[in-house]
N, C-alpha and C positions, 0 to 999 in steps of 0.2 A: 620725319618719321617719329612716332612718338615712342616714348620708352617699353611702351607692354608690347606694342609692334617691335620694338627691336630683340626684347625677351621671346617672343616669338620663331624668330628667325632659326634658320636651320645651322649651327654652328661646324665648320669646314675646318679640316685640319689646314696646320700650315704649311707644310712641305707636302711636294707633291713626289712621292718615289718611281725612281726607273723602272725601266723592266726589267734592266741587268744588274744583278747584283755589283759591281764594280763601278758604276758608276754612284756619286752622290745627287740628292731627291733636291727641286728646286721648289722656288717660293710658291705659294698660294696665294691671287689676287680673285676678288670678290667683286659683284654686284651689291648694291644698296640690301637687297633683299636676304644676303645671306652674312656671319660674322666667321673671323677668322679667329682660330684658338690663338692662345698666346705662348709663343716661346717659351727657354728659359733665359734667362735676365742676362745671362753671357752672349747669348745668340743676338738677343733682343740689341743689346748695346749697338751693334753691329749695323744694326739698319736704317740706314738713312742715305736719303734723298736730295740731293742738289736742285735746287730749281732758279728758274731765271724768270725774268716780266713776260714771256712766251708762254711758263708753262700751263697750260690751259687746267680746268678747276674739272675737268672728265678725268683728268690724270692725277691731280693733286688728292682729291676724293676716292682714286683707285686704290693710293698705294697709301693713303690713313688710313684704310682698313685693312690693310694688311700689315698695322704696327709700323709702319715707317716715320721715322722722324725727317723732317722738315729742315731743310739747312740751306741757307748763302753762300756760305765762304768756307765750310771745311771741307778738308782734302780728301778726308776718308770715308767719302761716300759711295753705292754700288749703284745708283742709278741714275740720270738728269735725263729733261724732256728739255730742251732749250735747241738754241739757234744751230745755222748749219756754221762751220769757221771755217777759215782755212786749212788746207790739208798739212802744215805743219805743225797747226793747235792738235794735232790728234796723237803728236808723241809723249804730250801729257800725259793720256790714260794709261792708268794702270792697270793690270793685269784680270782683277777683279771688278773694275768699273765699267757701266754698257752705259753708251751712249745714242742717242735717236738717233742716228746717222752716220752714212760713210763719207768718206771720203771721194769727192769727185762724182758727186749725182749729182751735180750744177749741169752735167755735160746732158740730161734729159732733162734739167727744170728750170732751165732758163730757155725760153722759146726760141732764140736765134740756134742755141747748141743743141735744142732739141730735133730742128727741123736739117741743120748741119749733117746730124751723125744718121737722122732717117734717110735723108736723101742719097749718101754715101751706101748705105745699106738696099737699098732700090737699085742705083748705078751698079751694083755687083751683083744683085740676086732676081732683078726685074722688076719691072711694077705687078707682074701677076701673084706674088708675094709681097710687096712691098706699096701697096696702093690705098691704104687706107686712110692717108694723111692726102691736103688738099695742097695743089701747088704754090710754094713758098717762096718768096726773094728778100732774102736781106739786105739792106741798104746799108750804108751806101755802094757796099760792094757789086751788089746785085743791077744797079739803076741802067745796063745798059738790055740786061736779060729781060728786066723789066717792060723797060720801056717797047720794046722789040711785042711783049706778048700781049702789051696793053694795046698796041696798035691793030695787031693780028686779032685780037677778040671783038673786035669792035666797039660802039657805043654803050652796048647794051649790057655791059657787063657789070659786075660789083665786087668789088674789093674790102678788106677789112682791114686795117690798121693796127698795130698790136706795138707798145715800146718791148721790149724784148725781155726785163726783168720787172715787169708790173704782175701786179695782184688787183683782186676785187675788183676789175672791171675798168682801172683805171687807166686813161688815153685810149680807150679803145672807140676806134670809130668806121664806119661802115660809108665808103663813099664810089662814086659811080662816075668821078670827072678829075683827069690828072692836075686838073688846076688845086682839086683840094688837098692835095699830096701834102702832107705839113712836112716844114722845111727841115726840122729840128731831125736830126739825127743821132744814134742809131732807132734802127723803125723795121718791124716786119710786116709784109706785105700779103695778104694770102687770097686766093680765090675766095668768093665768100659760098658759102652755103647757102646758097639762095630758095633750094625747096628739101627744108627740113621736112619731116614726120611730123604731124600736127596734134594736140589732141584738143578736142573743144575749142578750134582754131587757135590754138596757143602753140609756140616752140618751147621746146625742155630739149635741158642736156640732163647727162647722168654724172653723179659723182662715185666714181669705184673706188674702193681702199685696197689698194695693195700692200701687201707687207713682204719684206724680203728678211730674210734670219741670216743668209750669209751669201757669200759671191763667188767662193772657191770652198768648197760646191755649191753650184747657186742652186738657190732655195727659196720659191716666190707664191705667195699665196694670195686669194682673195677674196676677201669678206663675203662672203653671199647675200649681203643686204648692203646697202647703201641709199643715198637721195636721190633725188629726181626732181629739178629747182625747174619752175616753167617761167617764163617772160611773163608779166601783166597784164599784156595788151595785146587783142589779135592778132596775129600774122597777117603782113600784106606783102605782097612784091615791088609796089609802087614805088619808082623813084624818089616820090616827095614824101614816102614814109621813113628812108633810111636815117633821119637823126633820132629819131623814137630809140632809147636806149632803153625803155621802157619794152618795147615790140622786139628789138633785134638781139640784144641781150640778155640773159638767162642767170647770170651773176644775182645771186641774193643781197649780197648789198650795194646792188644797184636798185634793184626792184621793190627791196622793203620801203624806199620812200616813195611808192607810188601810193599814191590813196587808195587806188584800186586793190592793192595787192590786199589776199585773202590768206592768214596764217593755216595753218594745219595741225592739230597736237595731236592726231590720229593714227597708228604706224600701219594700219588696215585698212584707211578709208581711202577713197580716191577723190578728193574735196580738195579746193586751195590750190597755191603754189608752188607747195612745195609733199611730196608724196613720197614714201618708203618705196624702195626698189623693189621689194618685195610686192606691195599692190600694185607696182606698175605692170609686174610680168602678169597677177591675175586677173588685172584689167586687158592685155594684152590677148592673153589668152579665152578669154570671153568671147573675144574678135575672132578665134583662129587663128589666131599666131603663133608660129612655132617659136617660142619663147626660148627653149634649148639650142638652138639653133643661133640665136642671137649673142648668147651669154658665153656660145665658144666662138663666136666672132671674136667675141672681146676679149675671152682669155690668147686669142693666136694677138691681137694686136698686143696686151699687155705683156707677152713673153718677147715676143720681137724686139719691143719700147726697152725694155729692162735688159735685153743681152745687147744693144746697141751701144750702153752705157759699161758694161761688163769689162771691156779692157783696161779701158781708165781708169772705173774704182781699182780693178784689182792690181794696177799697178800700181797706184797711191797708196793699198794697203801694205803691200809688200816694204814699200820706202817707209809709214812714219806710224803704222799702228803696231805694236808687240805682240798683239793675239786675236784673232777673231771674234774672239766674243766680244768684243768691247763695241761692237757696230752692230746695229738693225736698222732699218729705216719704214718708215709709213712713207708712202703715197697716194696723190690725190689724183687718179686719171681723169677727167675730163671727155664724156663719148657723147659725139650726139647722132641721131641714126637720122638717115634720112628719108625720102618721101618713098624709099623700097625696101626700107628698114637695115641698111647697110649701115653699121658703125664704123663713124668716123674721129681718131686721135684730135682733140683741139690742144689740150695743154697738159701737163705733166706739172703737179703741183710736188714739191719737196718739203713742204711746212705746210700741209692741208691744215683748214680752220678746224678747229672739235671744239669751238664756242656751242654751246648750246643751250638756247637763248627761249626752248621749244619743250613740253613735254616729247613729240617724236624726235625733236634732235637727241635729247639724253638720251630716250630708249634705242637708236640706233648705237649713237659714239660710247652709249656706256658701258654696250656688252661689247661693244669693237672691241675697245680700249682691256675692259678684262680679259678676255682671248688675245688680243695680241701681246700684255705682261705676262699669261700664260706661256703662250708659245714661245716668246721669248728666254725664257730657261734663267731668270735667275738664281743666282746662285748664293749661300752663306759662303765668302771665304774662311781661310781659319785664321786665326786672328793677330799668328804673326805674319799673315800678308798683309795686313790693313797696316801698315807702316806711317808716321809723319814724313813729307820730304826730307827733315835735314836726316834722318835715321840712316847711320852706319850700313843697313842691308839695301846694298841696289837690287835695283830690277832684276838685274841682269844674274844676278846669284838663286834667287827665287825661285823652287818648283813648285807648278800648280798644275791642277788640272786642268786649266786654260790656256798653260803656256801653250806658242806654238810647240810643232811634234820636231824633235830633230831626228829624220828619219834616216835606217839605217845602210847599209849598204846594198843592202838583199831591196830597202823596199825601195832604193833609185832603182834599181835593177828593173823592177814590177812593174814602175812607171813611165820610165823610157824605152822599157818592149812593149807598152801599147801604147805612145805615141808615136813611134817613130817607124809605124809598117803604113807602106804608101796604098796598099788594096786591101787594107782590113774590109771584113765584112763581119754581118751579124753573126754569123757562125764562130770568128776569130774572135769578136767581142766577151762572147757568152762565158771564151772560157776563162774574164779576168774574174768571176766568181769562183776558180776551180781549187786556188789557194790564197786565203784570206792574211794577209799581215795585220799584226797589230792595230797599225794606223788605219786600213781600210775598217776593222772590226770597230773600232774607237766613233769612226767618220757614220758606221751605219746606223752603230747602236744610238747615236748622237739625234741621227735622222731620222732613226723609228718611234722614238723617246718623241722629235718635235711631235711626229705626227701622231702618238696618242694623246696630246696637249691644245691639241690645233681648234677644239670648238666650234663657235659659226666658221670658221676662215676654213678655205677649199685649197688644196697645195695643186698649183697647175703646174709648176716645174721644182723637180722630176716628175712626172705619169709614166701610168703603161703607156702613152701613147706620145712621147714630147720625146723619141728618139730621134722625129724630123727637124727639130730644132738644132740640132747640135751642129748641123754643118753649118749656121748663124755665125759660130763664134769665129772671133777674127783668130786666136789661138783653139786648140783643142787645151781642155784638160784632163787630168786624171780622174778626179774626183769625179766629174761629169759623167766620163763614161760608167764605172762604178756604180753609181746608184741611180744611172738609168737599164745597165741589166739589172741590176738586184729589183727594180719596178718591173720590167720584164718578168721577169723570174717570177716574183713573189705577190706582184700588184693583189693577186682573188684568195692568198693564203698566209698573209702575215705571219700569223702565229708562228707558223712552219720556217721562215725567213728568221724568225725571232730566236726559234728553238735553236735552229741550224748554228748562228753566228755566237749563241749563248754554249753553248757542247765547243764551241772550237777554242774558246776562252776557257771552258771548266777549268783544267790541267792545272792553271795559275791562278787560281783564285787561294791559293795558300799566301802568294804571292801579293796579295791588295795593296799594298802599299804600293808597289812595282808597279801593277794594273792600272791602278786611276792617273800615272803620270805616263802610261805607254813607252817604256823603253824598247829598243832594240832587240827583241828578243827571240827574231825568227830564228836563231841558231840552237835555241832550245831542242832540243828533242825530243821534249816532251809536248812542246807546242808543235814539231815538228811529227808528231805520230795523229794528232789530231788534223793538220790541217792536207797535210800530203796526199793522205789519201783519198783527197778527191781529186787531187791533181793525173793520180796514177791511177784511176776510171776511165774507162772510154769516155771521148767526149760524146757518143751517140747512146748511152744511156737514157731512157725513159725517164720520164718521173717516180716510176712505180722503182726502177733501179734507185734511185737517190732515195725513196725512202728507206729503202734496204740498208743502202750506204752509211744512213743516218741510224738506223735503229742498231748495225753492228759497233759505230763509235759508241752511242749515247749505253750500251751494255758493256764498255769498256771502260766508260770513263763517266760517271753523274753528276750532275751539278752538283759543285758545293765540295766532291768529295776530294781525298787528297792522290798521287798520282804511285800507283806502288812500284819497287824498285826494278820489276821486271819489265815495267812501261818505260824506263827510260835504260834500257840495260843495253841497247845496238845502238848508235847513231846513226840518226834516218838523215833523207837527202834533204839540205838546204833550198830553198825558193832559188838559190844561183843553180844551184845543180840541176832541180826539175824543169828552168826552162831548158829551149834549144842552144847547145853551147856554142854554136855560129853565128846565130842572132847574136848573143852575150857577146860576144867578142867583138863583132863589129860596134856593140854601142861602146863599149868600153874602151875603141879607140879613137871612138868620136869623140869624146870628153864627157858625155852625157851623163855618165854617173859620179862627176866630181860634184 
């Protein structure tokens, strides 16, 4: 880009502010097209980036323009794009530091553990929910299930080959005769897909980006554009065509050394190998195709894929990271539809490519990549948490906005009366909106915050409609339920959701300091005249009543203003006191609220 093009450019503040006053405003990342102001030189010191031989030059290019310095080996940096490690490399981060990655998403990106934990999810839920993946055997465990269904299928079948932690295509082979079985083990074995969806006699898969922001609450969105990579060489069924890796595989760097293969720098044309997801739906739809139809196929598989994996992370998180924020992750789904337009899971990438080797690769991976350091929510720490290691302040003494919440006794109370009723229903659910604690206020305003930040990326869990999800998870959570009523509730009027949860907060906003670390402090009675009152409404009120409800607080108490001495002059009832105190008792001699 040349200099008068860049004097051009439309210049972007750098911080991007909450909605809620009590929360602090996070970084601003850019496109080529636009420049980021520049801090002031305290702030600025502050920003810098880790990078390792992984980290791709869509991300390295991201966050140059958003003033970040470039760094190897120092400690005190807030970002890195680099490799996955092991789950006790992750007690390194520190409080302020995000890393691409959780802990324990090996268990969907490596193909053996991806097809492990589907199958297991199938076996307890059916294939009529769980059927979108092709039937799998891992060896050598598997060779006697195997061998039993190669027999039962007969001659005519075809198989694909797969080593279980490969990439780009490699060992992967397509064979139709148990003699070619390679001996070397470990090996997955799958049905193969033998009548894919074709288009100009060609086979394509799709690549989907997903991005997760956190696991407790999960929080999983996806790019509304991606690639569409096709094979080089026609489709055939033929027996004597299955070594053509050219024909049967759809892998880009397998394809690019075909002479044949035809590039694409077009993110609108439907030319070449390789095509924008976006033109494939309007190519799609050209034909009649219900396009919409497809694309929630693939958001039910990509929510299934990703809560499959959801106990594992979240119990590695709890063991070896200090705070949620220090985990996001990109994924690289893998769909290919076939000859009746049904999609089908082939692979779950963890380290997806964002080489972009293409003008439509940048123009896809560059505005991903800016929306997803977007949504991501970076943060300026303050600058006595950016600590050297050998420094006198641990971790463990440090308050941040980040820290985890140590929550209070009122809010185990909250959390252990809705998981622990065995015939909740939606009506029981509705009413964990009825008194909001701290921590839930903290968890929403967090949530609403992503999602005015979100850009091209579409958030499929939570929805209004992903409350059939939740019997998926191998535990229940709190969080889950929470900001799947509040999507409920608020999905067609935000603002109102925003206003609502902003008035239950005003009270302490004298308090800021207090606020952005969320202490304990449902005992307030001042927080406690603000929030109660919705508890102590019928629960069969109308919407038009909860406007009521809201406009008599919000003339009681205004944003911003301070709480006067007759609003805190009775001691109103506690969150212990407003639930049922039979419920309460029984959990309290379960142990459940230690």
């Amino acid at each position: 880009m040349s200099l008068e093009a860049e004097d051009d450019r439309e210049e972007k503040s750098a911080l991007v502010p909450s909605l809620f006053p009590f929360i602090p405003p996070t970084l601003y990342f850019s496109t080529a097209h636009e420049k980021v102001e520049l801090l002031p030189v305290e702030q600025r010191r502050l920003l810098k980036w880790k990078i390792s031989t992984v980290t791709p030059n869509v991300v390295k290019h991201t966050i140059v323009r958003s003033h970040f310095k470039v760094t190897k080996k120092s400690h005190d940096w807030l970002g890195c794009w680099g490799r996955h490690m092991k789950s006790p490399g992750f007690k390194a981060l520190e409080e302020h530091q995000k890393l691409n990655h959780f802990p324990g998403t090996f268990q969907i990106g490596r193909k053996d553990r991806l097809w492990r934990n589907l199958s297991k999810m199938q076996v307890r839920f059916g294939k009529q929910e769980f059927s979108f993946f092709p039937r799998t055997f891992i060896l050598p465990q598997d060779i006697k299930l195997l061998r039993k269904a190669w027999k039962d299928g007969g001659s005519k079948q075809k198989w694909i080959i797969k080593p279980p932690a490969s990439a780009r295509g490699i060992g992967i082979q397509v064979i139709h005769k148990w003699t070619q079985m390679p001996r070397k083990r470990p090996l997955l074995v799958q049905k193969y897909l033998h009548k894919p969806y074709l288009i100009s006699g060609n086979k394509f898969d799709l690549r989907i980006y997903v991005y997760v922001t956190s696991y407790d609450p999960l929080r999983v969105y996806m790019f509304t554009d991606g690639l569409v990579r096709f094979a080089s060489c026609k489709y055939s069924s033929s027996m004597k065509t299955l070594s053509n890796k050219f024909m049967h595989l759809t892998n880009y760097s397998v394809n690019k050394n075909n002479s044949e293969y035809q590039a694409n720098s077009d993110d609108k044309a439907c030319q070449g190998h390789k095509w924008a997801l976006k033109a494939l739906w309007q190519y799609l739809g050209s034909k009649g195709v219900n396009t919409t139809l497809i694309w929630e196929k693939i958001k039910d598989i990509v929510i299934k894929t990703i809560i499959a994996s959801e106990p594992y992370v979240n119990s590695l998180l709890k063991m070896h990271v200090q705070t949620p924020y220090s985990c996001h992750e990109l994924f690289g789904f893998d769909i290919m539809l076939d000859e009746t337009l049904k999609p089908w899971i082939l692979e779950v990438n963890i380290s997806p490519s964002l080489h972009s080797n293409t003008a439509l690769d940048l123009s896809i991976k560059g505005k991903m990549i800016r929306d997803l350091l977007n949504l991501a929510g970076f943060r300026i720490p303050q600058k006595e948490d950016v600590v050297p290691p050998c420094s006198s302040t641990s971790s463990s003494t440090k308050m941040s906005v980040l820290s985890k919440p140590d929550l209070s006794a009122d809010e185990k109370v909250k959390r252990a009366f809705y998981l622990t009723q065995r015939y909740a229903d939606q009506d029981f659910f509705s009413t964990v909106l009825d008194v909001l604690t701290p921590e839930d206020v903290r968890v929403l305003a967090e949530t609403e915050d992503e999602m005015n930040r979100r850009g091209e990326f579409e958030r499929v869990f939570p929805s209004p409609s992903s409350s059939r999800y939740l019997r998926f998870f191998e535990c229940p959570r709190y969080l889950n339920i929470l900001l799947d009523q509040w999507e409920q509730k608020y999905w067609s009027n935000r603002t109102k959701g925003r206003w609502l949860s902003l008035v239950r907060v005003a009270p302490l906003t004298d308090k800021l300091n207090e606020l952005v670390n969320f202490p304990a402090l449902l005992h307030s009675s001042c927080l406690s005249r603000v929030v109660v009152s919705h508890h102590h409404r019928s629960h069969h009120d109308d919407d038009d009543d909860d406007d009521d409800a809201s406009e008599r607080e919000v003339s009681s108490v205004s944003p911003g203003s301070s709480v006067t001495s007759s609003a805190c002059a009775s001691p109103q009832p506690s969150l212990t006191q407003s639930l049922l105190p039979q419920q309460l008792a029984s959990l309290g001699t379960s142990g459940l609220l230690t």
